[in-house]
C-alpha positions as a Markdown table, in Angstrom:
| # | Residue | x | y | z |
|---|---|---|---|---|
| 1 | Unk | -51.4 | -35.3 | 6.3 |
| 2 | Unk | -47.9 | -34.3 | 7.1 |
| 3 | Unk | -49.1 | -31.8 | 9.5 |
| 4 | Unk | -51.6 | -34.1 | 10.9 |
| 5 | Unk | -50.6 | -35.9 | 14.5 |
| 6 | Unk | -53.9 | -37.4 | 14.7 |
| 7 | Unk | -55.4 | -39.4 | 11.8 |
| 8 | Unk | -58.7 | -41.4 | 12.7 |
| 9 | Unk | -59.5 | -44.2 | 10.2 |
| 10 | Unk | -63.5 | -44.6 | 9.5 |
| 11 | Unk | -66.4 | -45.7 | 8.0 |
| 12 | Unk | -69.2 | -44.1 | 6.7 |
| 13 | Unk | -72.5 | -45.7 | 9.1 |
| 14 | Unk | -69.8 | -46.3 | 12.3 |
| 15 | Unk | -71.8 | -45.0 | 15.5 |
| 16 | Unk | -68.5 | -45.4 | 16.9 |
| 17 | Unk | -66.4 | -43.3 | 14.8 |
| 18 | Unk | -68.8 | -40.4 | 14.9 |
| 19 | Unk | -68.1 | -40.2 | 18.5 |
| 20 | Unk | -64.5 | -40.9 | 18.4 |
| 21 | Unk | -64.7 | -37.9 | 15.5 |
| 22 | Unk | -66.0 | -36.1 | 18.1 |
| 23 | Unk | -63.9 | -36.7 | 20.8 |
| 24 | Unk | -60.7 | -36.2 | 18.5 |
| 25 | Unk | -62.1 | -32.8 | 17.5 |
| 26 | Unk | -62.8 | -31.4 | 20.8 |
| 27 | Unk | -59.5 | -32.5 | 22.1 |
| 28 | Unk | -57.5 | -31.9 | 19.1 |
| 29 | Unk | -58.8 | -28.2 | 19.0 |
| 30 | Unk | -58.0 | -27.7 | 22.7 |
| 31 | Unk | -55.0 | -28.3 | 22.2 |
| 32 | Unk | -54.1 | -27.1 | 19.0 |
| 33 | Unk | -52.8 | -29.9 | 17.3 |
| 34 | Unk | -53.4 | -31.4 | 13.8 |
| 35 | Unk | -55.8 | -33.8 | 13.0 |
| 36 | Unk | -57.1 | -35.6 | 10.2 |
| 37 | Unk | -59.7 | -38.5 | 8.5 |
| 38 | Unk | -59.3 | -41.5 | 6.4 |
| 39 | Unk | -62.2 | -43.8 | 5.2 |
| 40 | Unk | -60.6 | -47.1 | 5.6 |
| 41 | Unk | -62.6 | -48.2 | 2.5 |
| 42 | Unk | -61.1 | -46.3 | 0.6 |
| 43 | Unk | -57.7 | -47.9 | 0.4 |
| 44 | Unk | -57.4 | -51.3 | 0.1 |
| 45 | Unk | -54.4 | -51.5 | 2.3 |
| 46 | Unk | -56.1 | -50.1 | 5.3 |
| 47 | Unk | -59.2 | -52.0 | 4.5 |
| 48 | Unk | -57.6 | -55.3 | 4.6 |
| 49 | Unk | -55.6 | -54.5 | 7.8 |
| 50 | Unk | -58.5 | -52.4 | 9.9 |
| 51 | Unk | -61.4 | -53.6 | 8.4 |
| 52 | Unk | -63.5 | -55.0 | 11.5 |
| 53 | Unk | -61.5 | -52.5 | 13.8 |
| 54 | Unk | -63.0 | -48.8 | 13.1 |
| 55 | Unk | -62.7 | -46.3 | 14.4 |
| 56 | Unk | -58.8 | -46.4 | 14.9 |
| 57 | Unk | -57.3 | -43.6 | 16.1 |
| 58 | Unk | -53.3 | -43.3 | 15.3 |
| 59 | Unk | -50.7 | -40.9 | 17.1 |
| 60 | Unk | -47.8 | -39.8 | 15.4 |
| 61 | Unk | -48.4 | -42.9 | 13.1 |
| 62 | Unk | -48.8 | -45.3 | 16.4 |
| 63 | Unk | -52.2 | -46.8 | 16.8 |
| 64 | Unk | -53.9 | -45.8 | 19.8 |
| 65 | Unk | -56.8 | -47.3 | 19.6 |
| 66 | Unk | -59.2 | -49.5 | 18.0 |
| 67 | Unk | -63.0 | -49.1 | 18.1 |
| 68 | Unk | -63.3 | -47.0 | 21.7 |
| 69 | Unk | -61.3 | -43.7 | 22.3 |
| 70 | Unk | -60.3 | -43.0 | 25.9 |
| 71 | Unk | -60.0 | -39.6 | 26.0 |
| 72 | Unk | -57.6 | -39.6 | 29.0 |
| 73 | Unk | -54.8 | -41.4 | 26.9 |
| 74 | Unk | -55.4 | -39.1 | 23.8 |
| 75 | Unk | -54.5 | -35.9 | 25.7 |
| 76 | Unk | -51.6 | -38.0 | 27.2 |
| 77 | Unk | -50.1 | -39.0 | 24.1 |
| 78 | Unk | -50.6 | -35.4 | 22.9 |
| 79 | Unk | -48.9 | -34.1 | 25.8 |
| 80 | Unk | -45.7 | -36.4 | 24.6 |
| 81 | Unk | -43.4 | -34.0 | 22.1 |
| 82 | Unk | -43.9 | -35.8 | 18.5 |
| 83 | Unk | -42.2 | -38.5 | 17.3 |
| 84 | Unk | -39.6 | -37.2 | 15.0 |
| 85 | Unk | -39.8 | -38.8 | 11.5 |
| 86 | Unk | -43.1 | -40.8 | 11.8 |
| 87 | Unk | -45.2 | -40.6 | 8.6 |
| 88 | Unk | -48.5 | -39.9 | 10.4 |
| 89 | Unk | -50.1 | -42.4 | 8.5 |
């Protein structure tokens, strides 16, 4: 995920997530930047922190936001150069 300045944490059944999927992958490909998805079940870690959050939608390792996506402050926070040395989740 090294590549990855997106990463949107999910669950499999989320209404939620399939449209912040969907928002990250219109925006994402507009743009040209990297993106990726992580079940949150499927690490314990993230499960335990996220659990009753999903979908949460990290930039360059920052959350962003937790269960609705504004769109508006996605391709804001795209706009911004990365952050140098974050892990990306």
């Amino acid at each position: 995920m090294a590549d990855a300045r997106v990463v949107v944490l999910v669950r499999d059944g989320c209404h939620l997530c399939d449209d912040a999927l969907a928002a990250v992958t219109e925006i994402c490909g507009r743009l040209d930047v990297g993106w990726s998805m992580k079940d949150v079940d499927s690490d314990p870690k993230l499960r335990a922190a996220y659990t009753d959050h999903v979908p949460v939608t990290l930039v360059d390792g920052k959350v962003l936001s937790y269960w609705f996506l504004e769109q508006d402050a996605l391709v804001a926070a795209l706009l911004q150069p990365p952050i140098l040395g974050s892990d990306h989740a």
